[in-house]
Backbone bond lengths (Angstrom), bond angles and torsions (degrees), N, CA, C in turn:
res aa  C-N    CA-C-N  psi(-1)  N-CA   C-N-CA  omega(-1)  CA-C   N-CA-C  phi
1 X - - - 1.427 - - 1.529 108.79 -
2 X 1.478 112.67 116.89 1.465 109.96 -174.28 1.703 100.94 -87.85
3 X 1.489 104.38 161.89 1.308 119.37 -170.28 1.271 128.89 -129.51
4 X 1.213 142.59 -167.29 1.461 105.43 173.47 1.725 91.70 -141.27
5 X 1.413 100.60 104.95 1.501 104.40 -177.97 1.965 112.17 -96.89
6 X 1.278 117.00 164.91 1.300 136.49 -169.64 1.752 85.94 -86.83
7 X 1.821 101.85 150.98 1.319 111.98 165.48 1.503 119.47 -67.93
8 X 1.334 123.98 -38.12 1.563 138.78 149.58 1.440 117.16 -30.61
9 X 1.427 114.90 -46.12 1.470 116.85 168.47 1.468 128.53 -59.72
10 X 1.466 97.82 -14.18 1.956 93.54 170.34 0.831 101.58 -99.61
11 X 1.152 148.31 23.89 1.542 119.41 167.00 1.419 104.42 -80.13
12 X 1.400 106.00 166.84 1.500 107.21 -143.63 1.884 116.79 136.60
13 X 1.017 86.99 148.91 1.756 111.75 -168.67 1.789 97.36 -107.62
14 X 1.744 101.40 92.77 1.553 109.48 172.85 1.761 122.40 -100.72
15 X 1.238 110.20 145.58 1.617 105.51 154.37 1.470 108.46 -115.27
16 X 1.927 87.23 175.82 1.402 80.27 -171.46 1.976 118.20 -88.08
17 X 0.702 95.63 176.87 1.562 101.01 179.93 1.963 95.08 -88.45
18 X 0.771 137.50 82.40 1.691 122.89 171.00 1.595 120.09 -43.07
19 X 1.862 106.74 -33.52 1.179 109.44 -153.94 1.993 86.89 -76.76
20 X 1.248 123.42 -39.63 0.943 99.74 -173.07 1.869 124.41 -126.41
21 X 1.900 92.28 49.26 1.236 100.70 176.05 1.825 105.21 -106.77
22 X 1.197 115.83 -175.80 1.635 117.51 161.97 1.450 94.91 -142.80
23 X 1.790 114.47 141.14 1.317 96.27 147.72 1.782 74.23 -136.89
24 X 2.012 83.24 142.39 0.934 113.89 -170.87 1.768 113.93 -118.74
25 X 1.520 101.93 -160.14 1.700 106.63 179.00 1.505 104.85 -171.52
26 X 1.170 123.34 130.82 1.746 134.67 159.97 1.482 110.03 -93.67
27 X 1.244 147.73 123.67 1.582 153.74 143.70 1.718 112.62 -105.10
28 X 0.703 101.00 129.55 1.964 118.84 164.66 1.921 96.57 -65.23
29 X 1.510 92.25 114.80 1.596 85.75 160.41 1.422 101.20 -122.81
30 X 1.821 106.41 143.93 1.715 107.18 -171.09 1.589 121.47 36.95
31 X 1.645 74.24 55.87 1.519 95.52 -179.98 1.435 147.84 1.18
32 X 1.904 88.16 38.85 1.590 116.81 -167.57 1.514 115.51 -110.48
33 X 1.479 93.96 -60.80 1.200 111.86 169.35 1.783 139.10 -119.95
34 X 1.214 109.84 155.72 1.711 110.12 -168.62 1.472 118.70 -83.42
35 X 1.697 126.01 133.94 0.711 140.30 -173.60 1.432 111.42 -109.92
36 X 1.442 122.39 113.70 1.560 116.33 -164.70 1.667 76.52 -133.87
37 X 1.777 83.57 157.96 1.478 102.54 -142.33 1.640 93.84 -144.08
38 X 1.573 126.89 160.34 1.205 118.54 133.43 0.928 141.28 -168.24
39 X 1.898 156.37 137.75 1.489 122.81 -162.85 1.245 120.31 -104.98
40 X 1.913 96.89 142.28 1.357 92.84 175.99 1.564 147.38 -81.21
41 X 1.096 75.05 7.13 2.186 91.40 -175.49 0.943 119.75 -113.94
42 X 1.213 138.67 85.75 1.565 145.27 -154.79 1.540 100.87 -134.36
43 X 1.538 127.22 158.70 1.353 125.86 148.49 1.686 98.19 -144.63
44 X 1.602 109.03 164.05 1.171 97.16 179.93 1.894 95.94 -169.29
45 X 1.264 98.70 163.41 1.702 97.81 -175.23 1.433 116.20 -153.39
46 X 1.158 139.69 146.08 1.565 142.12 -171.92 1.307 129.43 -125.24
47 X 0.673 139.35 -128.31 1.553 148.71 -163.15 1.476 116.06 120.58
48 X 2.013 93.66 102.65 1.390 99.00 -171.89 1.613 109.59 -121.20
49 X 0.970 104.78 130.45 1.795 130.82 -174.94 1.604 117.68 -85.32
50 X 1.060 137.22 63.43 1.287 140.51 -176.46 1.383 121.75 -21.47
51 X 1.698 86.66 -63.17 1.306 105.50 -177.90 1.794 126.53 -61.09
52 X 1.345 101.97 -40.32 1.506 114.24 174.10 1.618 103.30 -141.72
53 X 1.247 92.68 89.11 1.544 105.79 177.46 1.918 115.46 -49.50
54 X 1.150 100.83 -37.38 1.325 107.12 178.08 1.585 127.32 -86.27
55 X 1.896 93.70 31.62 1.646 113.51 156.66 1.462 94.98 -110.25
56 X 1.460 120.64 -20.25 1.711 100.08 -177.85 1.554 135.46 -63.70
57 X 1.305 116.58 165.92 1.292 131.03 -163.41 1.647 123.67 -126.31
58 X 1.164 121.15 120.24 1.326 101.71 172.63 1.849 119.08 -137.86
59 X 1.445 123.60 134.34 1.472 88.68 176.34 2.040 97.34 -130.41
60 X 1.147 116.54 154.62 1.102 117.62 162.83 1.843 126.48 -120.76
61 X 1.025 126.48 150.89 1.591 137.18 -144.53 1.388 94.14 -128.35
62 X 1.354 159.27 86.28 1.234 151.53 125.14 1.505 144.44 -47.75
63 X 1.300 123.90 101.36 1.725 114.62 -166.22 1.762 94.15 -87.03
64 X 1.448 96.65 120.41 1.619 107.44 -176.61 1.311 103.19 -62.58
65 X 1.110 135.50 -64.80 1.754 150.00 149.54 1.247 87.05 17.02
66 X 1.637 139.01 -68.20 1.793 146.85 -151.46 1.299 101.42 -71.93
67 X 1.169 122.76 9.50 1.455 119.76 -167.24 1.824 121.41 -56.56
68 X 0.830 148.15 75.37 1.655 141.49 -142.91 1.601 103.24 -117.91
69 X 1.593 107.69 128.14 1.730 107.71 -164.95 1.560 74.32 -123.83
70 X 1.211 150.29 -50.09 1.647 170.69 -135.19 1.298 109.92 85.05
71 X 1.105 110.45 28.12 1.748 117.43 179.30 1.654 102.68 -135.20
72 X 1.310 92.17 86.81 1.774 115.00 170.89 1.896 112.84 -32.43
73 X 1.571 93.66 -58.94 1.768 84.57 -179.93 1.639 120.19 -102.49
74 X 1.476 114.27 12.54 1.181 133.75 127.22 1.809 126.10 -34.71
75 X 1.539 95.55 -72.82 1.485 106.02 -154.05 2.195 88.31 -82.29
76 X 1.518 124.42 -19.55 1.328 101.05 169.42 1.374 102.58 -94.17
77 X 1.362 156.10 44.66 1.161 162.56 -144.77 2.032 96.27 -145.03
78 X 1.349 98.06 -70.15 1.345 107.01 156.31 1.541 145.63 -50.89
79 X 1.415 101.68 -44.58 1.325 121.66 134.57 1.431 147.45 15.47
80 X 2.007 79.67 -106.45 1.491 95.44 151.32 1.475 126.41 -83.03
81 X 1.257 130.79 -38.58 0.969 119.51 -150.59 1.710 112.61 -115.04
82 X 1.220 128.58 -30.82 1.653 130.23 132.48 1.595 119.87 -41.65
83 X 1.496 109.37 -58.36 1.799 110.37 -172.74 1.202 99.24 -94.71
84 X 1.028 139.21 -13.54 1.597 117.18 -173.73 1.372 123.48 40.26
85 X 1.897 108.98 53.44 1.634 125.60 -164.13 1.286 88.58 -64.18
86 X 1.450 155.47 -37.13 1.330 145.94 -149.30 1.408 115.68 -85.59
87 X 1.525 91.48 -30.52 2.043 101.15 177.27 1.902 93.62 -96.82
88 X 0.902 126.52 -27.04 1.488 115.37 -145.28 1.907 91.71 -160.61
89 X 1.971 83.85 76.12 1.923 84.14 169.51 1.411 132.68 -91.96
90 X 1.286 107.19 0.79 1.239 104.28 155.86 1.846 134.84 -127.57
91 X 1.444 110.03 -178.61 1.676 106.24 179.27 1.357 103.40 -111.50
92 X 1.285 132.77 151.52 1.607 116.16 178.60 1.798 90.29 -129.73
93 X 1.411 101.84 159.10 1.699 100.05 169.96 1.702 87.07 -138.70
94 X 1.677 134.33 131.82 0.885 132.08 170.45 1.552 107.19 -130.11
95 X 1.027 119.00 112.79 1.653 145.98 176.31 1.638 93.80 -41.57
96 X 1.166 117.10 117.64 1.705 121.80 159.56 1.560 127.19 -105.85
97 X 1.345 112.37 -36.28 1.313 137.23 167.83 1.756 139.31 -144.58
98 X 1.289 113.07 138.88 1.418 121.26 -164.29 1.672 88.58 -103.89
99 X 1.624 99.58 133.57 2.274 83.42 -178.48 1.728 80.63 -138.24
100 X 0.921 125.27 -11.47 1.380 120.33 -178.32 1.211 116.70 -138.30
101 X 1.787 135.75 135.91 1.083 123.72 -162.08 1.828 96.30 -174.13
102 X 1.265 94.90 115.28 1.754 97.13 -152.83 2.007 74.43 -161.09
103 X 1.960 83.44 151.76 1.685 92.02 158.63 1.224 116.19 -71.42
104 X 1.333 148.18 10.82 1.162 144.89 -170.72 1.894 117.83 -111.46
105 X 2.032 98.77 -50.07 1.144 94.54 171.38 1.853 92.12 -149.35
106 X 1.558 95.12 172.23 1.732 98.04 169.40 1.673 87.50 -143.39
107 X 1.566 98.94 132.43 1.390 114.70 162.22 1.661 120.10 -91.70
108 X 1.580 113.04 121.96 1.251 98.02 178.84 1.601 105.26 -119.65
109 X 1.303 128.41 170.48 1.630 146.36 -168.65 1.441 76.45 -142.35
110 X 1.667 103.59 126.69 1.286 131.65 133.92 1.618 120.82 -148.93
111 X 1.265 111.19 -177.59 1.252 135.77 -178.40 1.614 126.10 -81.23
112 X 1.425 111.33 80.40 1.629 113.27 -167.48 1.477 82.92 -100.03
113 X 1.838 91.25 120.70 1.589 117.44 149.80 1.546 114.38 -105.34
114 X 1.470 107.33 117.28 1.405 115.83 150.87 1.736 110.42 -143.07
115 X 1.839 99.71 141.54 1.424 138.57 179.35 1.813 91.76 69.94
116 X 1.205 100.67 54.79 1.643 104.74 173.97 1.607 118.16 68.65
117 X 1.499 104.95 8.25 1.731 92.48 -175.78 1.998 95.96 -116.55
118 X 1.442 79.17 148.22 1.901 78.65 158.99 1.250 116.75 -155.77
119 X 1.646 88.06 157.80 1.542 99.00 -165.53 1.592 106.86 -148.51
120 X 1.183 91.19 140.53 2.349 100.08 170.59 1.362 107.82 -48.96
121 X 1.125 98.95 116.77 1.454 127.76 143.28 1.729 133.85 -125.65
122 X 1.513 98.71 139.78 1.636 116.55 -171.88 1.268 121.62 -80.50
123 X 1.133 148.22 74.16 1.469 129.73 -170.33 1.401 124.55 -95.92
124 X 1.085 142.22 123.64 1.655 153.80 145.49 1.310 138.36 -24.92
125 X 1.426 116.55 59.04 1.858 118.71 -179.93 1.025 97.83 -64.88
126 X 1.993 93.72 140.59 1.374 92.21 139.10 1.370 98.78 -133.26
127 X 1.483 96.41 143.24 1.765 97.00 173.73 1.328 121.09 -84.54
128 X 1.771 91.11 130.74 1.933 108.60 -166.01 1.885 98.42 -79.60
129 X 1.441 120.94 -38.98 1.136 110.64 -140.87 1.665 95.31 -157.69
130 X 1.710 123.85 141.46 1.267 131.86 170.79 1.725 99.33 -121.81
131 X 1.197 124.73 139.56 1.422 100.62 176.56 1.425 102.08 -163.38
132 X 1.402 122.54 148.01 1.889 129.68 151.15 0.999 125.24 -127.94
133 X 1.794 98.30 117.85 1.916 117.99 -172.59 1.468 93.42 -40.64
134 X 1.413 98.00 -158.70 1.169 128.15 -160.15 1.733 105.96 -94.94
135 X 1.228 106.46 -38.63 1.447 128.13 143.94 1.430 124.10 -35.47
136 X 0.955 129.45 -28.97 1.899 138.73 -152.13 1.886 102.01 65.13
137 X 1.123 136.25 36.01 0.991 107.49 -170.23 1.760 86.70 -115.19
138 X 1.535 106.78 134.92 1.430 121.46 170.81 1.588 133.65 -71.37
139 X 0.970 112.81 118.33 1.763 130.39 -167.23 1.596 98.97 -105.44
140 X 1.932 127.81 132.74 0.777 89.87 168.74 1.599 85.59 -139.09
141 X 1.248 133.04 169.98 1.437 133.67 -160.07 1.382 117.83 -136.40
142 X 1.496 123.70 114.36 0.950 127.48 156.28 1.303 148.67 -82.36
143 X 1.506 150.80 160.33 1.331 118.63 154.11 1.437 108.06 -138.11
144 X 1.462 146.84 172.23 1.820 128.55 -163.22 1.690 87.43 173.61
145 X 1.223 106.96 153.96 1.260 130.43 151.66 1.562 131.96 -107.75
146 X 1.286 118.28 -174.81 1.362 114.52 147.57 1.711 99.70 177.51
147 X 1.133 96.19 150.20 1.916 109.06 -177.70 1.142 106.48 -92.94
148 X 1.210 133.48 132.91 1.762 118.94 176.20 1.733 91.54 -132.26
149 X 1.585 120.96 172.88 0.858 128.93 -174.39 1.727 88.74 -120.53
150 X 1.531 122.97 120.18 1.519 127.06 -165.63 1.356 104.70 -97.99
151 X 1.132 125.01 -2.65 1.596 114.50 161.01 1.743 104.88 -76.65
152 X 1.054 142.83 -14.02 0.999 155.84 -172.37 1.513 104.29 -61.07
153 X 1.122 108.64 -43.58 1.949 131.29 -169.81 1.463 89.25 -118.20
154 X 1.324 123.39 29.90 1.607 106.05 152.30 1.702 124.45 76.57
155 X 1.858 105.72 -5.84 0.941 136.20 178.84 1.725 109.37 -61.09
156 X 1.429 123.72 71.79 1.245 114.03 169.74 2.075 121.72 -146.54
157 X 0.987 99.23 177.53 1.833 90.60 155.47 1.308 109.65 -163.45
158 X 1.116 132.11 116.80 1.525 138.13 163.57 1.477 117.32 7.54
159 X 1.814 112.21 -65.72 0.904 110.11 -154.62 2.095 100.96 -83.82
160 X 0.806 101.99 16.23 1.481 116.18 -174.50 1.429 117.92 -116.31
161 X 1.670 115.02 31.61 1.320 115.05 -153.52 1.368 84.11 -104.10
162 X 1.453 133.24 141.51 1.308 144.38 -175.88 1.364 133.01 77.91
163 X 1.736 104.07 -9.91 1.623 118.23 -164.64 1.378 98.73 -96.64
164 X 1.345 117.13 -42.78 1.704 121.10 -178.02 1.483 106.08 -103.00
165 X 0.973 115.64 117.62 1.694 117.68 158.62 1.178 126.88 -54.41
166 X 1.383 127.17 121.99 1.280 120.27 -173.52 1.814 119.02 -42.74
167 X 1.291 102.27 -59.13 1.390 120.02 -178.70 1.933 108.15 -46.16
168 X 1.010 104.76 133.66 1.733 111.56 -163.80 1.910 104.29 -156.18
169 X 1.274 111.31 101.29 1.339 121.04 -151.93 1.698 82.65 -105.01
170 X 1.842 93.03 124.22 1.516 123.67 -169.24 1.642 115.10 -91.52
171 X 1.686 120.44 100.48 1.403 100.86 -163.33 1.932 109.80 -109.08
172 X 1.019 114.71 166.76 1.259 120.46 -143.64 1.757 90.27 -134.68
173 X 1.400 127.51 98.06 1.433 97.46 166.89 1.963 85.72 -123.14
174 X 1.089 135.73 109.15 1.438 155.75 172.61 1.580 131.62 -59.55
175 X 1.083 142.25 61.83 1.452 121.17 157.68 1.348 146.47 -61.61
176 X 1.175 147.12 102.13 1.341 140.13 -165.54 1.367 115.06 -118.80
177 X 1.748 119.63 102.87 1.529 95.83 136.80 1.309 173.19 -13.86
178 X 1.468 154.63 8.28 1.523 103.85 173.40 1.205 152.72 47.79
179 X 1.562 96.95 65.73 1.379 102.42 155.97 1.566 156.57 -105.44
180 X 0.934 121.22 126.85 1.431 128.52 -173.01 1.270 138.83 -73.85
């Protein structure tokens, strides 16, 4: 049952829901067809400020290792030799700035490290969903993209030169708890 809560009302110290978030990925392989992707082992946590969004916080934790395309010697192919899970096992996303913050969308800037490098990136919420179970406990839902160019983060392998497109569009669909 949706509700109609105040921006003041999220503030609050959230995690994410895993069971019902995705973070995902699209790549062009042989620059024909799309390769959508996604991992399953993630944790992540926030701190969101209603009132002055630009006290909020967010960080996310990715184990590259979880990497899942449904192609087993695919997804360790990538693995090793795109992620370099053995030098560099995890992905981090750390929230730096809130610049937009509207019922419609919130723009956030943070810090995506992957294979040890990081770099700014902009991403595009829009919020899907405000809600309280049956419990009172508050859920709130995001979803965002962003395109990155993955040679950028070191993301490559020789023998893969022309088959994967650099460009690899980063998708975001978010659940977060409320906690108390």
């Amino acid at each position: 049952m949706a509700t109609t809560i105040e921006r003041s009302e999220l503030t609050g110290d959230y995690l994410l829901d895993t069971a019902h978030t995705r973070i995902g990925f699209i790549a062009r392989h042989a620059m024909a067809t799309r390769v959508r992707g996604k991992f399953a082992e993630f944790e992540g946590s926030a701190h969101l400020d209603g009132e002055e969004p630009s006290k909020s916080s967010a960080q996310l934790t990715i184990q590259a290792r979880s990497i899942d395309t449904r192609n087993r010697q695919r997804d360790d192919l990538l693995g090793r030799k795109f992620l370099s899970v053995d030098d560099h096992p995890i992905i981090t996303f750390t929230m730096t700035e809130v610049e937009q913050f509207t019922s419609t969308n919130i723009i956030v800037t943070g810090d995506l490290t992957i294979r040890g490098v990081t770099r700014a990136v902009t991403v595009d919420f829009e919020p899907t969903g405000v809600d309280r179970d049956k419990q009172r406990i508050l859920r709130v839902c995001f979803t965002g993209s962003v395109t990155i160019n993955r040679k950028d983060w070191g993301v490559h392998w020789k023998a893969a030169t022309g088959m994967v497109s650099p460009k690899v569009t980063l998708e975001f669909d978010v659940a977060a708890i409320r906690q108390y």
